[in-house]
C-alpha positions as CSV (number, residue, x, y, z in Angstrom):
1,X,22.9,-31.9,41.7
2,X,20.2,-32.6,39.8
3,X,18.4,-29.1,40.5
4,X,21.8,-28.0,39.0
5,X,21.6,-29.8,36.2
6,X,17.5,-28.7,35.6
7,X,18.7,-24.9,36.0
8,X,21.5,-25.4,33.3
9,X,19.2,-27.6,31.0
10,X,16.6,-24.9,31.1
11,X,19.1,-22.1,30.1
12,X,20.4,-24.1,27.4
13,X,16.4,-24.6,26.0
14,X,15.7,-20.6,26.8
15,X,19.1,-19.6,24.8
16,X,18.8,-22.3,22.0
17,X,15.3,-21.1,21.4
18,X,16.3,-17.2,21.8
19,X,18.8,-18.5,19.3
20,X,16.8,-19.7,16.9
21,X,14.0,-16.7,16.7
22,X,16.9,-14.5,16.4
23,X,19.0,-16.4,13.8
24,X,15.7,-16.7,11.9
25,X,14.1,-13.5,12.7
26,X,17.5,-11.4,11.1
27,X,17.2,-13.4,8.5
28,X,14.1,-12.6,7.5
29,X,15.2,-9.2,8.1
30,X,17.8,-8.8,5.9
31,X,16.0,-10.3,2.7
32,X,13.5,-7.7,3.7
33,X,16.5,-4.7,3.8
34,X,14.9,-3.3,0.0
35,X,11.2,-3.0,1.2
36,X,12.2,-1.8,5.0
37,X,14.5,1.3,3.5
38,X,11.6,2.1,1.3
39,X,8.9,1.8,4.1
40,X,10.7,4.1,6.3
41,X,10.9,6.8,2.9
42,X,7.5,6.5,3.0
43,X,7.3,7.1,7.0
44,X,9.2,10.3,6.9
45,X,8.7,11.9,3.5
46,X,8.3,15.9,4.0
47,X,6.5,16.4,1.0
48,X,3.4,14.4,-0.1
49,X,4.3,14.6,-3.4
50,X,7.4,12.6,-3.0
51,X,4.5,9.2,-1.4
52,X,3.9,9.1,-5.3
53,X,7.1,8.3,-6.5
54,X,8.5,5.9,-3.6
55,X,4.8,4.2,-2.8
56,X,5.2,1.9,-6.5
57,X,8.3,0.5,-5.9
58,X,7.4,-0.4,-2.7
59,X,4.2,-2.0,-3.8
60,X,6.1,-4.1,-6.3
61,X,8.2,-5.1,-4.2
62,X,6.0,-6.6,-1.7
63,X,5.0,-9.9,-3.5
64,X,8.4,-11.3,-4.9
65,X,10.7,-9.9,-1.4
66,X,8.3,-9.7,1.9
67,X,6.0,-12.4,1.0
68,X,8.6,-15.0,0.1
69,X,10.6,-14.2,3.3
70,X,7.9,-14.1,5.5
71,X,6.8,-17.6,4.3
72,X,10.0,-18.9,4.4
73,X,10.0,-17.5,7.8
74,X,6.7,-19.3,9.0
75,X,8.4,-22.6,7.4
76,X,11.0,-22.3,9.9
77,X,7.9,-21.8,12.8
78,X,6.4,-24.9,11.2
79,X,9.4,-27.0,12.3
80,X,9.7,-25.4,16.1
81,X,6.3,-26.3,16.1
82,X,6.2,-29.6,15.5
83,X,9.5,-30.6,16.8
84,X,8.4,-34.2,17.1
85,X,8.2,-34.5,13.4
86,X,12.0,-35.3,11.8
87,X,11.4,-35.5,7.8
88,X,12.1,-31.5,7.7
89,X,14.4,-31.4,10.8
90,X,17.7,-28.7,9.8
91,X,16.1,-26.9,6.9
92,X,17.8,-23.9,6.1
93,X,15.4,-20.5,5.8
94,X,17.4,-20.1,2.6
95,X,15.7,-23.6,1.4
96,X,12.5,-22.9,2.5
97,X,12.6,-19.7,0.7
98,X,13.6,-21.6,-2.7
99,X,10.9,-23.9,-1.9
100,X,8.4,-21.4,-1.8
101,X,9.0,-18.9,-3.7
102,X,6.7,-19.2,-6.5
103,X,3.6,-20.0,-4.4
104,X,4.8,-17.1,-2.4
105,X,4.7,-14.4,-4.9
106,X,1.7,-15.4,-6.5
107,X,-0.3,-15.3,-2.9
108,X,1.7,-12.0,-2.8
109,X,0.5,-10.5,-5.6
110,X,-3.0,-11.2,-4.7
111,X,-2.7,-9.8,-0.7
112,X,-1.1,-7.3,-2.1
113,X,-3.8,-6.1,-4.1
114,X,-6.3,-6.3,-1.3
115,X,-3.8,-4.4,0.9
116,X,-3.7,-1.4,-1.7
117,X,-7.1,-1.2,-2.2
118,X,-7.7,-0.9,1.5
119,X,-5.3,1.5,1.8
120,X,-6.3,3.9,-0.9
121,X,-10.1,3.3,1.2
122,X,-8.4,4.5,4.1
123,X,-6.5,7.2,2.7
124,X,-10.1,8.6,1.0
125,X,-12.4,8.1,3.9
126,X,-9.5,9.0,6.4
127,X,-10.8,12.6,5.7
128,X,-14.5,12.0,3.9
129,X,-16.2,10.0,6.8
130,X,-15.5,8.8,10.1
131,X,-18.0,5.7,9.8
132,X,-16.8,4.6,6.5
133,X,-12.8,5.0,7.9
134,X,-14.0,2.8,10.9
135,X,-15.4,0.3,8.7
136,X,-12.1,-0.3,6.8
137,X,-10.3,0.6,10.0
138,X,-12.0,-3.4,11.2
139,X,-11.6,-4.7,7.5
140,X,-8.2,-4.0,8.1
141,X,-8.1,-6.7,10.6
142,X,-9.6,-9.0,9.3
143,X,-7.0,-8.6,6.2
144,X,-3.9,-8.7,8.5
145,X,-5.1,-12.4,10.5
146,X,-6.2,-13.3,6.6
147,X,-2.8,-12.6,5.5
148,X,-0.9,-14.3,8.8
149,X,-3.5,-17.4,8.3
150,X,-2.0,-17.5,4.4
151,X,1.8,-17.6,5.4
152,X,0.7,-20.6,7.5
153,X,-1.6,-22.8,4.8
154,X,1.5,-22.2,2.2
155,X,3.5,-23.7,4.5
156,X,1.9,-26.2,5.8
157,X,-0.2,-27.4,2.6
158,X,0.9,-28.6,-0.3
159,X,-1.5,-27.0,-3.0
160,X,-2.0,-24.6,-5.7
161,X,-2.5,-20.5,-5.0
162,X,-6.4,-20.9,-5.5
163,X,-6.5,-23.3,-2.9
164,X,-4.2,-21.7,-0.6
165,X,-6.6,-18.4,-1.1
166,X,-9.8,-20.3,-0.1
167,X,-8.3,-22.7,2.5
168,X,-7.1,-19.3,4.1
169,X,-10.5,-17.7,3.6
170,X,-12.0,-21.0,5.2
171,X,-9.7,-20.8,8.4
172,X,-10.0,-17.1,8.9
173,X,-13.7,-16.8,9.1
174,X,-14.7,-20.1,10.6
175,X,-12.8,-20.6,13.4
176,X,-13.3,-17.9,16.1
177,X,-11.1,-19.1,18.6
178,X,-7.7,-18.6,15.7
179,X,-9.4,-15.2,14.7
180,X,-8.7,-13.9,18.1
181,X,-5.9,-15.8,19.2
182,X,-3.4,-14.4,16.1
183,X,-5.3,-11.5,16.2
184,X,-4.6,-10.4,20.2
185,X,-0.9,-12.4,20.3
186,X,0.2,-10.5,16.7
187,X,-1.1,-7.0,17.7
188,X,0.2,-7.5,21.0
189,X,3.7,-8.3,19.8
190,X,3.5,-5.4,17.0
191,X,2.3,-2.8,19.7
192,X,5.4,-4.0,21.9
193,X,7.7,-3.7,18.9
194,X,6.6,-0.4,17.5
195,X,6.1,1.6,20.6
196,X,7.6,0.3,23.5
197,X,10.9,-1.7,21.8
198,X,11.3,-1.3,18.3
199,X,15.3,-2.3,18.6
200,X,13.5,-5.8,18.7
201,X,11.8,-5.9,15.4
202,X,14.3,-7.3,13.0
203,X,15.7,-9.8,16.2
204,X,12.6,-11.0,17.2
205,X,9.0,-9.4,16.1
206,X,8.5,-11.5,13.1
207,X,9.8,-14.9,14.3
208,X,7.9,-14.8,17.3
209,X,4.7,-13.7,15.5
210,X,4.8,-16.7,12.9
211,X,5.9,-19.2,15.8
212,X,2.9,-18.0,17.8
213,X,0.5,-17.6,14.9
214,X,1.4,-21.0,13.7
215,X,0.7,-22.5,16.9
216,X,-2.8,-21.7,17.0
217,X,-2.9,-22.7,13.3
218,X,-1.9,-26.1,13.7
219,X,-4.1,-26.9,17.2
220,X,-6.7,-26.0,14.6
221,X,-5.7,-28.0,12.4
222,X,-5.2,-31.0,14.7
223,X,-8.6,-30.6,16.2
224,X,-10.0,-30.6,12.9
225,X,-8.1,-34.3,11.7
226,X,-8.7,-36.0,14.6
């Protein structure tokens, strides 16, 4: 009876957690709908020339849509995280997204600036030098667990944008151990998404990325108080 009752208490964890990562997860994907349509112009334009007139709406889009969802998102990975802790327990994504919104785009605007400076690197040394490409190429890792480590200090911190940008600078570059943890889990999780089930993305990709990235944040960050 009691093995029973273990079997049908771990289904009910496994489905309420699949429950939440999904809930969450489409979410996030549907306050993302504007910049996804746009992203997947950009993916299968015919004609360079048209990358020029859909790549600055996308752009500007970026800060005040992705990056308020996806902290708003990680807000929600902050509470499965520490489930112990009951002064934010039922939040809504749609609150958390309120919350944050101003913080967010403002930390938006200024990944986002990075992100299109790398790019246009890329783009230019994608065909001038192979060194140079690889160099950004590694940059450009750096400046994804940067970016994941941000959505995590937002949420979890309660300062200005400055802060948030050195606090994130801080954590990226200090702490080995995080560096590779978000980097391997995220890149493992993207690779699974993009080329081997991409029908997960907007159920689970994202949800499970902050949850996971979060994780390592805040063993970080509890190491570090005690």
């Amino acid at each position: 009876m009691s093995q029973t009752s273990g079997i049908k208490g771990g289904l009910y964890t496994v489905s309420e957690w699949i429950s939440k990562f999904s809930l969450t997860n489409l979410q996030w994907a549907l306050f993302n709908l504007p910049v996804a349509l746009l992203l997947l112009s950009v993916l299968n334009i015919g004609d360079r020339q048209e990358l020029w007139y859909l790549l600055p709406p996308l752009v500007l889009l970026l800060p005040f849509i992705f990056f308020p969802a996806t902290t708003a998102l990680f807000a929600k990975a902050r509470d499965w995280v520490r489930k112990d802790h009951k002064e934010t327990a039922d939040r809504s994504y749609i609150s958390y997204y309120k919350e944050n919104y101003q913080n967010s785009w403002k930390a938006g605007i200024v990944l986002t600036v990075l992100w299109v400076v790398l790019a246009l690197d890329l783009y230019y040394f994608s065909t001038a030098n192979s060194l140079f490409m690889n160099i950004f190429l590694i940059l450009g890792i750096l400046l994804f667990v940067y970016t994941i480590n941000t959505f995590s200090v937002l949420v979890h911190f309660d300062m200005n944008v400055r802060s948030v940008v050195k606090k994130s600078f801080l954590i990226t570059f200090v702490s080995p151990v995080l560096f590779i943890t978000v980097a391997i889990s995220s890149g493992f999780i993207l690779a699974i998404s993009l080329y081997i089930f991409p029908l997960i993305i907007p159920i689970f990709t994202a949800s499970i990325i902050a949850f996971l990235a979060f994780s390592a944040f805040y063993r970080l960050y509890l190491k570090l108080s005690t």
